[in-house]
C-alpha positions in Angstrom: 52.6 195.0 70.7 49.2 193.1 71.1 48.5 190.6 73.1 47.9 187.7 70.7 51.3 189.1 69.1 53.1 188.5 71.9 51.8 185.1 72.8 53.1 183.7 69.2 56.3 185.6 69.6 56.8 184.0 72.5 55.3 180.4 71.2 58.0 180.4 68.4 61.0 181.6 70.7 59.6 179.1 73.2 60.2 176.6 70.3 63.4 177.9 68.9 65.3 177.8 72.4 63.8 174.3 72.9 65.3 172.7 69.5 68.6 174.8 70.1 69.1 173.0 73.6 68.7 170.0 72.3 71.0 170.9 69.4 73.1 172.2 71.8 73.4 169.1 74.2 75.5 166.8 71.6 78.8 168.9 72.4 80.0 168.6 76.3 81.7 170.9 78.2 85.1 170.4 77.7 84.7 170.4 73.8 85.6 172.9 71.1 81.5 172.4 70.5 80.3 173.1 73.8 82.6 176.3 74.5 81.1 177.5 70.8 77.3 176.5 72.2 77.3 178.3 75.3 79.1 181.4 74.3 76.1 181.8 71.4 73.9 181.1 74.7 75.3 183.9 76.8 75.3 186.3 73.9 71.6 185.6 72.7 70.5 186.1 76.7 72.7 188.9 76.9 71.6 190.1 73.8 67.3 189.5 74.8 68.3 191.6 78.1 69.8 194.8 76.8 66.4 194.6 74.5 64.3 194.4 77.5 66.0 197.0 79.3 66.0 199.3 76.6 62.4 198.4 75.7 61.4 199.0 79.4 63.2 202.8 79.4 60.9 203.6 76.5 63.7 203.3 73.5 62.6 202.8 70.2 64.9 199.8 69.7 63.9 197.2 72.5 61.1 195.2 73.8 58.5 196.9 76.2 57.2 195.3 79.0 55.1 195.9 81.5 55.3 197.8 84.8 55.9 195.6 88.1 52.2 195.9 89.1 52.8 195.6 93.2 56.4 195.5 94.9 57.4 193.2 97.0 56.8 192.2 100.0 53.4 194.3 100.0 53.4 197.9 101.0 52.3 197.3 104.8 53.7 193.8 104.9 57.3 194.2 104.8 60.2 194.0 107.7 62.4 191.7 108.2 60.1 188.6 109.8 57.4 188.8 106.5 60.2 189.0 103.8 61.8 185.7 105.7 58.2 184.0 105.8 57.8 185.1 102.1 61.1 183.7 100.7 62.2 181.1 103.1 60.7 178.0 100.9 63.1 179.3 98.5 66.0 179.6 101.0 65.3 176.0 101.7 65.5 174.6 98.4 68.9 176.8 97.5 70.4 175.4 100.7 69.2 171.6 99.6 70.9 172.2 96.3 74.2 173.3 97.7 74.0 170.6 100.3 73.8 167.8 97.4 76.5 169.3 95.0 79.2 169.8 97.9 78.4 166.3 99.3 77.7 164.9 96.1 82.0 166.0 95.5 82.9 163.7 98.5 82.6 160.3 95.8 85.7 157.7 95.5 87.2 157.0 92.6 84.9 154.4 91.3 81.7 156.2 92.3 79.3 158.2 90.6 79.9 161.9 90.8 76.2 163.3 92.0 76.9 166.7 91.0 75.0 168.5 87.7 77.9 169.2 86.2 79.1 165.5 86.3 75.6 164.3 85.8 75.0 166.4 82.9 77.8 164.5 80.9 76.1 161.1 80.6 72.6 162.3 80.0 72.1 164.2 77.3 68.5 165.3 78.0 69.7 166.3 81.1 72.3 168.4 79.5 70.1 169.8 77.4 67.0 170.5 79.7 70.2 172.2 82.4 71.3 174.7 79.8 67.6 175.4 78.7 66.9 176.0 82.3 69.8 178.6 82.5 69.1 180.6 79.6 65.8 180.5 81.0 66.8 182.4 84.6 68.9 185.0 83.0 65.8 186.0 80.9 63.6 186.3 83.9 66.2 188.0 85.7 66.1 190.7 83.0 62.7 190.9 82.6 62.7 191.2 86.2 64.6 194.4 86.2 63.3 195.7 83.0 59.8 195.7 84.9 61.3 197.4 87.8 62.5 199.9 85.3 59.5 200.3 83.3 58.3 201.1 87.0 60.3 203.3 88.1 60.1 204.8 84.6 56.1 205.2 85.0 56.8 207.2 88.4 55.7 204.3 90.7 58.5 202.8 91.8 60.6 203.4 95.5 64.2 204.5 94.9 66.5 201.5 94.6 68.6 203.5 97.3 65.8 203.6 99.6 66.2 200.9 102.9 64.3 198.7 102.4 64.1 194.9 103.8 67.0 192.4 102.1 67.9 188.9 102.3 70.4 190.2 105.0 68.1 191.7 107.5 65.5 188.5 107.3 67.4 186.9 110.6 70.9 185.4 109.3 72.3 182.7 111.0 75.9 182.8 111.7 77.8 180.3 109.5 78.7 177.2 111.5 82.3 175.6 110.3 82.0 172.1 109.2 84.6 170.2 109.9 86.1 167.6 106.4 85.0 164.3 109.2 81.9 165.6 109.1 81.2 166.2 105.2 82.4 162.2 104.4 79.8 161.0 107.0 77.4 163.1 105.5 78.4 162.1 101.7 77.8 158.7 102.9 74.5 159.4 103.4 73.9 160.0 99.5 73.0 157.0 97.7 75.6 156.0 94.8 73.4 155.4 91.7 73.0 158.5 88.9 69.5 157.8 89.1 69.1 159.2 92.6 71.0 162.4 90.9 68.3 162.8 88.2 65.4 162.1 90.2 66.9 164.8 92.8 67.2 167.3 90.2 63.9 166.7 88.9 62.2 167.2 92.1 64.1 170.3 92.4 62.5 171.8 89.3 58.9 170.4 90.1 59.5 172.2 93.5 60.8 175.6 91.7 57.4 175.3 89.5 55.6 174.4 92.6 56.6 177.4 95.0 56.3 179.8 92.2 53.1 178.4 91.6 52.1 178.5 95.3 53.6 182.2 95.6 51.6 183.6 92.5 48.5 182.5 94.7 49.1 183.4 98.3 48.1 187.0 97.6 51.9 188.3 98.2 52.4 186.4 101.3 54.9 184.4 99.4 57.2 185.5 96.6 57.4 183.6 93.4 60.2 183.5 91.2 60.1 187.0 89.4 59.4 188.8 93.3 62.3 186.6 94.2 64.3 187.8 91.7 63.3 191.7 92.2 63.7 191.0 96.4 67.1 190.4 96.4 68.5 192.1 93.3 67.6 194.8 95.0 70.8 197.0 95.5 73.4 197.1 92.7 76.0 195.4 94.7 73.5 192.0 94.6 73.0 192.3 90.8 76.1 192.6 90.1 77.0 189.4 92.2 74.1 187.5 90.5 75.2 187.9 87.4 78.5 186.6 88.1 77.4 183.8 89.7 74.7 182.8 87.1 77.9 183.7 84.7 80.1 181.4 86.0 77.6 178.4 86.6 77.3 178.4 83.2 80.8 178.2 82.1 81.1 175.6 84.8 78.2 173.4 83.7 78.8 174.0 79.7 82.1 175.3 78.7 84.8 174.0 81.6 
């Protein structure tokens, strides 16, 4: 496929998952509408995948892509201390987002909930910008593997079995228990107005766009999104987890 090909392909399916979002984001979860929505979601990503990884073994009925061009981290630059230096911006802001969602649960009765999914059912832009955004990271996250594949396909890649650093071996820190007393002091903490939710969110994706930005241009000291996603679906075990999770966050957020 030529370049300017593929750039118009992707304009119009750029446009065409746009307008279907916002579609999309007039049925809530809990509705006969948003169950039907996001189970056309899943299958059209599901769908996109198996023709990326099917393109990227060289099948005639699938979309080709091209090979990984460097792994990551580097060859020479990997161990456990440079693969925690490369990812831990992205650590940071996964652990910020879990922070706000369990504290944004601890909410009396006549309080604003904090969390997406609670957010998500009193804006609709919102809703449809969140479910946008998920389709969005199960695509990369194919197209992800399907470049690995195309890799490994071309002769270049290292065997998935082969060690190699994780996410585990970057220096984990033993989980701490915290205690309920401590969660409500920290809830309190969060400021009780949906605005402060939207704005939060929104500086999450500006800082997504940002580090992927930064990572694209640090030369592989930093990972951006698509090394991210290669890093630690590394071993099946961790694919098979992410999908579950990215799975079940959008039954959560659009079908529960």
């Amino acid at each position: 496929m030529g370049q300017g090909r593929a750039r118009v392909l992707g304009a119009v399916g750029l446009a065409c998952s746009l307008a279907w979002c916002g579609w999309a984001s007039l049925y809530k979860a809990y509705t006969t509408g948003g169950k039907a929505t996001w189970g056309i979601s899943l299958a059209a990503v599901v769908v996109l995948g198996a023709l990326l990884a099917s393109g990227a073994r060289g099948w005639r009925l699938g979309i080709r892509v091209r090979p990984a061009a460097a792994p990551w981290p580097r060859p020479g630059r990997g161990g456990a201390a440079r693969a925690f230096a490369g990812t831990w911006p992205w650590l940071l802001l996964t652990l910020c987002i879990l922070a706000w969602e369990i504290l944004g649960l601890d909410t009396g009765p006549h309080q604003p909930h904090l969390t997406l999914s609670a957010l998500i059912l009193y804006a609709r832009p919102l809703r449809a910008a969140a479910l946008w955004t998920w389709m969005v990271v199960g695509v990369l996250f194919a197209w992800a593997r399907a470049r690995v594949a195309a890799e490994r396909a071309a002769g270049r890649a290292r065997p998935e079995g082969r060690p190699g650093p994780s996410i585990g071996d970057a220096g984990s820190v033993p989980a701490r228990r915290v205690e309920p007393g401590a969660l409500v002091l920290l809830g309190l903490l969060l400021p009780r107005v949906r605005g402060a939710g939207y704005a939060f969110f929104g500086a999450v994706v500006a800082c997504g766009v940002a580090l992927h930005l930064l990572g694209r241009r640090s030369g592989g000291r930093r990972a951006d999104f698509e090394e991210l996603l290669r890093f630690i679906s590394r071993p099946l075990w961790a694919r098979v987890l992410l999908v579950i999770a990215w799975t079940y966050a959008g039954w959560h957020l659009f079908a529960h």
